[in-house]
C-alpha positions in Angstrom: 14.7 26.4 188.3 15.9 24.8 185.3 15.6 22.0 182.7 18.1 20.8 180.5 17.0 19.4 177.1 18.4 17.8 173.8 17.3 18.9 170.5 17.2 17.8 167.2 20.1 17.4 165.5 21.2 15.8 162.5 24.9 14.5 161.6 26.7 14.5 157.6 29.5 13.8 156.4 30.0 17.5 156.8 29.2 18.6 159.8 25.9 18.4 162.4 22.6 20.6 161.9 20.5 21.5 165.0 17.1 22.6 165.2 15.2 24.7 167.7 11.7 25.3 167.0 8.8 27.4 168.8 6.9 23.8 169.3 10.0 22.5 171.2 9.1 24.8 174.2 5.7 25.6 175.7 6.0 29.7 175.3 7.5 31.2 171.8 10.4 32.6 171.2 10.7 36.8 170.9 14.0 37.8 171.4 17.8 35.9 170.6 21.6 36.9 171.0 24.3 35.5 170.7 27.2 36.4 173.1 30.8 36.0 171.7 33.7 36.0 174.6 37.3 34.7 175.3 38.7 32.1 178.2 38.0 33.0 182.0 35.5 36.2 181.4 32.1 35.8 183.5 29.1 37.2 182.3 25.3 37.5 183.3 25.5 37.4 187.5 21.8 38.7 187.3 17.6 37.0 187.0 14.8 38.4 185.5 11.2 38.9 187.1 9.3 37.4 183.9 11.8 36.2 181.1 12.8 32.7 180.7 16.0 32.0 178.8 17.4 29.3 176.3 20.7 28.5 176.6 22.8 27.2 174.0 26.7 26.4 173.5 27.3 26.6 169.8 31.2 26.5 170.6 33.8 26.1 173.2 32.4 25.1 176.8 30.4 27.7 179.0 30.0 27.2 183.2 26.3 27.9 183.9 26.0 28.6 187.7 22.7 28.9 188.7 20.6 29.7 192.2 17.0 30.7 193.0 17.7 31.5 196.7 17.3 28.3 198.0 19.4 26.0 195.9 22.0 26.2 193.6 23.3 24.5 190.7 26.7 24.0 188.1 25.8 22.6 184.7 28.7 22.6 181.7 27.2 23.4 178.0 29.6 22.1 175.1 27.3 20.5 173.0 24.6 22.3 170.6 22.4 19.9 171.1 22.2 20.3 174.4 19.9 23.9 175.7 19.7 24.7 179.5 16.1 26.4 180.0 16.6 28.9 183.0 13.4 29.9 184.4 12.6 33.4 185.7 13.8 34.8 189.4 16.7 32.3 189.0 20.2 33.7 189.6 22.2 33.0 186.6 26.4 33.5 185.7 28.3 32.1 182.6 32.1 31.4 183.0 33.6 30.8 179.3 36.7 28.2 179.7 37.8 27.6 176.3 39.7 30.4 174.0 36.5 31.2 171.5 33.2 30.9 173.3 30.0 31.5 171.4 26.4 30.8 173.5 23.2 31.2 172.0 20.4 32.7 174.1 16.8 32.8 173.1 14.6 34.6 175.2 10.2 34.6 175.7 10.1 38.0 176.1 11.7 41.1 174.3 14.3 42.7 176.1 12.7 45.1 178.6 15.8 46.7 181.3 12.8 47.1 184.0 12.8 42.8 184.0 16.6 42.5 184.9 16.9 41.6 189.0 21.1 42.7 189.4 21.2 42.0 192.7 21.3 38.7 194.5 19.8 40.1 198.2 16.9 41.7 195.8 16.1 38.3 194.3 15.9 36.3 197.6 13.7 39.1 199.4 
């Protein structure tokens, strides 16, 4: 359903770098966005048939809720370091709770609308 994983990051005097790299994952990387959004909005409440998604809180904290039909899941992302790796057919919804949100997402596939499952009764069928 999920896996939660640190990645490299490196501290200064000046702030922290992070690194994400194709080798960190076992598919590749083809598509990334980057979602910008204020306190209390909720995005996403949809899965995708084939696309696995990368997670990533660049700033403020984001709620990831997630479900595959059988079992559900909170996590909280506020550390760049930190990705969630959602896995296809699983339910997914970000709540932003700070002022200034901004998530990462990196995606295996490019965006194709025909992958997107928008309702939740579809995805448990």
């Amino acid at each position: 359903m999920y896996e939660l994983i640190n990645i490299k990051s490196f501290k200064s005097k000046t702030g922290i770098l992070t690194v994400l790299e194709n080798n960190d994952f076992n598919f590749s990387l083809k598509r990334t966005f980057t979602i910008i959004e204020g306190k209390d909005v909720i995005r996403g409440n949809h899965a995708h048939k084939k696309c696995i998604q990368i997670f990533q809180c660049l700033y403020g904290s984001v709620k990831i809720t997630l479900n595959n039909g059988y079992r559900g899941k909170t996590l909280l992302l506020k550390n760049p370091n930190k990705c969630l790796v959602v896995f296809n057919r699983v339910w997914a919804s970000q709540h932003y709770l700070e002022k200034v949100n901004i998530l990462n997402v990196f995606c295996n596939m490019k965006y194709t609308r025909n992958d997107y499952i928008e309702n939740f009764e579809t995805l448990i069928k």
